[in-house]
C-alpha positions as a Markdown table, in Angstrom:
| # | Residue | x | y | z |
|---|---|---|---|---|
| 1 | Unk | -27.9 | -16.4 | -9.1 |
| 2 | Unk | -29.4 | -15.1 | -12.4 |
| 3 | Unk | -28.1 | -11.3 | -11.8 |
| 4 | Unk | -24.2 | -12.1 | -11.5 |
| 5 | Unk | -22.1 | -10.1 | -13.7 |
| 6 | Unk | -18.6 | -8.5 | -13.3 |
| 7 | Unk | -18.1 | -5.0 | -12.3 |
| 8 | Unk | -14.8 | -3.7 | -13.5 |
| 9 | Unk | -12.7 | -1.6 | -11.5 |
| 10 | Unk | -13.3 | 1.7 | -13.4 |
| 11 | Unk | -9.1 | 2.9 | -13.8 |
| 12 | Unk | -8.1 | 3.8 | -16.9 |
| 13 | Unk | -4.4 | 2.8 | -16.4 |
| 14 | Unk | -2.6 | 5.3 | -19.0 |
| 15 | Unk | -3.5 | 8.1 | -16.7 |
| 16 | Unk | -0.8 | 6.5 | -14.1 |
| 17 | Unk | 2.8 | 6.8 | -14.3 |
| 18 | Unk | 4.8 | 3.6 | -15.0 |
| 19 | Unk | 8.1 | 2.6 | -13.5 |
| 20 | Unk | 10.2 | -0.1 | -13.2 |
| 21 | Unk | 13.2 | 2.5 | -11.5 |
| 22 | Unk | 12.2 | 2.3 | -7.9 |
| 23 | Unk | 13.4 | 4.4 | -4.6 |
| 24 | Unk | 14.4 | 3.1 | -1.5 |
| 25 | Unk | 11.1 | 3.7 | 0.1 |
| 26 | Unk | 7.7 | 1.2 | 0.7 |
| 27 | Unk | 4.0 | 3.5 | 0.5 |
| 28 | Unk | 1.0 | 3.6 | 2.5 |
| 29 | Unk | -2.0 | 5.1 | 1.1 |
| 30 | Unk | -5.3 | 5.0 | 2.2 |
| 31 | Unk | -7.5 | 6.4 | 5.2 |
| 32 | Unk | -5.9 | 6.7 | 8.2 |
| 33 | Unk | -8.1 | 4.4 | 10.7 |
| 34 | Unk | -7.7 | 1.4 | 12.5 |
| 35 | Unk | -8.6 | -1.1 | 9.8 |
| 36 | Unk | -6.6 | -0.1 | 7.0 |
| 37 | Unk | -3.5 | -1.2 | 9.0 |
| 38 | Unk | -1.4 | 2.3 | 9.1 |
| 39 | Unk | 0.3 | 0.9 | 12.5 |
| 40 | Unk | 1.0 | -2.3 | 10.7 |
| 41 | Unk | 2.7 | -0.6 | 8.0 |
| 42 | Unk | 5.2 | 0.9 | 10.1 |
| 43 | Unk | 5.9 | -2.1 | 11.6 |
| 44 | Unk | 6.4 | -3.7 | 8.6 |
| 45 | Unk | 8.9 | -1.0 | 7.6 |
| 46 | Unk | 10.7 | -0.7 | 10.5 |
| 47 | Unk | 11.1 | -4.4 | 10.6 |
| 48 | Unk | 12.5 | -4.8 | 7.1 |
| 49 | Unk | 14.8 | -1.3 | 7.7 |
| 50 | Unk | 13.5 | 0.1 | 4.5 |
| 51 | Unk | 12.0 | 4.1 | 5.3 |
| 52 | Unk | 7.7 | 4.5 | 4.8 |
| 53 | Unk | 5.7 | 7.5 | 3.4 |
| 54 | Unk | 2.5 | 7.4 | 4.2 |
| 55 | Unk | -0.2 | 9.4 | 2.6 |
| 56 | Unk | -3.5 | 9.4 | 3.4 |
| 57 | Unk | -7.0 | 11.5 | 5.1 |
| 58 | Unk | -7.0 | 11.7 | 9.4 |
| 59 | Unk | -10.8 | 11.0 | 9.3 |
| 60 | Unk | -11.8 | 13.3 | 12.4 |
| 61 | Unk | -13.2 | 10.8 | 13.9 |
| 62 | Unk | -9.8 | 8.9 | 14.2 |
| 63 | Unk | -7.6 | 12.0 | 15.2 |
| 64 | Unk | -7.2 | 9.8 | 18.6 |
| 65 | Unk | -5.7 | 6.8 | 16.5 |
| 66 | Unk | -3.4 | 9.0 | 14.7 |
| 67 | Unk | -2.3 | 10.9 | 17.6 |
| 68 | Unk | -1.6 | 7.8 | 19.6 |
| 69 | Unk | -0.2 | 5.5 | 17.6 |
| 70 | Unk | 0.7 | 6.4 | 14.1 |
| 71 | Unk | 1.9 | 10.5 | 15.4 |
| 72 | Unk | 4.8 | 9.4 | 17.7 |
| 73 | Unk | 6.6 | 6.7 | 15.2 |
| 74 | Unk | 6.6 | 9.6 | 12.7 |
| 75 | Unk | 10.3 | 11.9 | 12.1 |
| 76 | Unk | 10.1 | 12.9 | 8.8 |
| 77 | Unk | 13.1 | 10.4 | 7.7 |
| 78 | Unk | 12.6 | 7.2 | 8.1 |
| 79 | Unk | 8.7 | 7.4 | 8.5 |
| 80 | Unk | 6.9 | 10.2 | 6.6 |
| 81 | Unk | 3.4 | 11.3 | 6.9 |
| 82 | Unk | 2.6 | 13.0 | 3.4 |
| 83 | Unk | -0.9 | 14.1 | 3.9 |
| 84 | Unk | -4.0 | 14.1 | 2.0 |
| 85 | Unk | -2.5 | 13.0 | -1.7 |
| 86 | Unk | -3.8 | 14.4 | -4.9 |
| 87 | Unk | -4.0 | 12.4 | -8.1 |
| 88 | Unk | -0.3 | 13.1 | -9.0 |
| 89 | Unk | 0.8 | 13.0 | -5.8 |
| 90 | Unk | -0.3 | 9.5 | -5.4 |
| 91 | Unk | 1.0 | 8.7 | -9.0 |
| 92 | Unk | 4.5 | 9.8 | -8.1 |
| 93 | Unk | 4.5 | 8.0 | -4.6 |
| 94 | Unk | 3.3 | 4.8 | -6.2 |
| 95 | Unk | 5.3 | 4.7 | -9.1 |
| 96 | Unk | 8.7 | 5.3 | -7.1 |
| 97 | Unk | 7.9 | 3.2 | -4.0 |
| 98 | Unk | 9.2 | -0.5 | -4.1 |
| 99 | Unk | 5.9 | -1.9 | -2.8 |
| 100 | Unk | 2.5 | -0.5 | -1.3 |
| 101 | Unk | 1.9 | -1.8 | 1.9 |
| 102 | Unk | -2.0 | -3.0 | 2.3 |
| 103 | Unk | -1.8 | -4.5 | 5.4 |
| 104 | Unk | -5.3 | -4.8 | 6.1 |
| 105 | Unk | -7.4 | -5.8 | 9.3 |
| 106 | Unk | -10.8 | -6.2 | 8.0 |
| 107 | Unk | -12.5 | -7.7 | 5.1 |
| 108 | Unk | -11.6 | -5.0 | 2.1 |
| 109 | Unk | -14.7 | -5.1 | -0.1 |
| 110 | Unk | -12.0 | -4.0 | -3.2 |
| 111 | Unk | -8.6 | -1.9 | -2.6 |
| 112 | Unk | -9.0 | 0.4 | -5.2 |
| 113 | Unk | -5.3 | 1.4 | -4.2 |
| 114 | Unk | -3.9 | -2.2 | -5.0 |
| 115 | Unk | -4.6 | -1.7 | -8.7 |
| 116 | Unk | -3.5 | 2.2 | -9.0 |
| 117 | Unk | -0.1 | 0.6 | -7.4 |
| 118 | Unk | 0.3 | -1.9 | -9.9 |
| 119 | Unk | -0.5 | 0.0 | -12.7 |
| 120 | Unk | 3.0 | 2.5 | -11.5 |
| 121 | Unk | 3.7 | -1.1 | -11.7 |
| 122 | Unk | 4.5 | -1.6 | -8.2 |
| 123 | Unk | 3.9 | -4.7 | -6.4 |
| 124 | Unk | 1.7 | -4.8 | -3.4 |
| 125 | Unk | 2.3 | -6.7 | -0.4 |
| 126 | Unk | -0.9 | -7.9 | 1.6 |
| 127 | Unk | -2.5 | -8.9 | 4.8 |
| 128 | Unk | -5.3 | -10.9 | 3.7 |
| 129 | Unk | -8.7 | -9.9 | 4.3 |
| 130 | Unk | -11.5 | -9.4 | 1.7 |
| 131 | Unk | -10.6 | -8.6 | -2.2 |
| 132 | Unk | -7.1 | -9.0 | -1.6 |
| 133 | Unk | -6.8 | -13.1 | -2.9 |
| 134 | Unk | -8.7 | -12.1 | -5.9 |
| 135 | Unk | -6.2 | -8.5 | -6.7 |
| 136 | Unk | -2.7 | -9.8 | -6.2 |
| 137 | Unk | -1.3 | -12.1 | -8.0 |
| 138 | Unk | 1.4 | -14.1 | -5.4 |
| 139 | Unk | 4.8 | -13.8 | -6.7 |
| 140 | Unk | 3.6 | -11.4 | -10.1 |
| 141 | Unk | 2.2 | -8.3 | -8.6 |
| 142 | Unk | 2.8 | -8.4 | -4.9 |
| 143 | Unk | 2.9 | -11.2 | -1.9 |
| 144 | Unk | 0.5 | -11.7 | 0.3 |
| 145 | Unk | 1.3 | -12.8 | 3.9 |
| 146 | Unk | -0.4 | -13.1 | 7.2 |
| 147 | Unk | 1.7 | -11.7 | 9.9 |
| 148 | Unk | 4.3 | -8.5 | 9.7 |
| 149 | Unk | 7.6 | -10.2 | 9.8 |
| 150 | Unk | 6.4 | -12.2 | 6.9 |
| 151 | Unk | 5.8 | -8.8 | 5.2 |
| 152 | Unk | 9.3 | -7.7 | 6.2 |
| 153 | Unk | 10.5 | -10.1 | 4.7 |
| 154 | Unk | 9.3 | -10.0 | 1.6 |
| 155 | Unk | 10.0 | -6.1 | 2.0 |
| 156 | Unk | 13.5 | -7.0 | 2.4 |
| 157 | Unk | 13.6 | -9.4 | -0.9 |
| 158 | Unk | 12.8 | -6.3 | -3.5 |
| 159 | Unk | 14.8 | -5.4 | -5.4 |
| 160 | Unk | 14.8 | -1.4 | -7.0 |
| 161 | Unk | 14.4 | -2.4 | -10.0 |
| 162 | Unk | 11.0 | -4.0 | -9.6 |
| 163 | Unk | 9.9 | -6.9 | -13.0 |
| 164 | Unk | 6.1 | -6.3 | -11.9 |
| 165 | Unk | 4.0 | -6.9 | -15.2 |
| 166 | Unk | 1.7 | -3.9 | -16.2 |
């Protein structure tokens, strides 16, 4: 393979906001569809009985997805929906959350969202499915995990001071 070269992920990490303080809360952010796991996520945070906000686009195309299944589980305490988040939204979600929840049901070509979360230096815990083996480090910068309760409970182990290496 003559052509193989490395294609870097194209963040410059001073524009996010570090923290090692976290909040008692666990993020989602991404597209709200099937595949990215949204339904996952609140399991995983009901499981572990630490609250979700979730940010992320309702692709019109999925408005029957979030209706059905993400909709309902949301009350605006324990599971937030956010919205659509702007740069500094995101920054200030990521950098307070203990963890970002990528629970992913499909081969991720990347997860650009993995790296923005690690760079608020918060660790990311994983289904996993494409990019995800080659992004998280297991036991440095998230877990990764292939089932929900295993996600709770590693959920459950933060702490809110989070040691994740920038």
């Amino acid at each position: 393979m003559p052509n193989v070269r490395t294609i870097h992920h194209g963040i410059n990490i001073s524009h996010y906001q570090f923290s090692s303080k976290k909040q008692p809360y666990l993020s989602f952010l991404g597209r709200i569809v099937p595949v990215k796991g949204v339904h996952l996520a609140i399991e995983v945070a009901k499981r572990a009985g630490i609250p979700l906000k979730i940010a992320g686009e309702v692709q019109p195309m999925f408005r029957d997805y979030f209706e059905r299944k993400i909709k309902p589980q949301i009350d605006g305490r324990f599971i937030e929906y956010i919205g659509e988040a702007d740069f500094k939204i995101k920054n200030e979600l990521l950098a307070n959350s203990l963890a970002l929840l990528f629970p992913v049901e499909w081969d991720e070509p990347f997860g650009l969202i993995m790296i923005e979360a690690m760079a608020c230096g918060t660790p990311v815990l994983a289904i996993p499915g494409g990019s995800v083996r080659e992004v998280v480090k297991e036991g440095l910068s998230g877990n990764i995990r292939s089932t929900t309760d295993d996600l709770a409970q590693c959920a459950k182990n933060l702490t809110f001071n989070a040691n994740v290496v920038r």
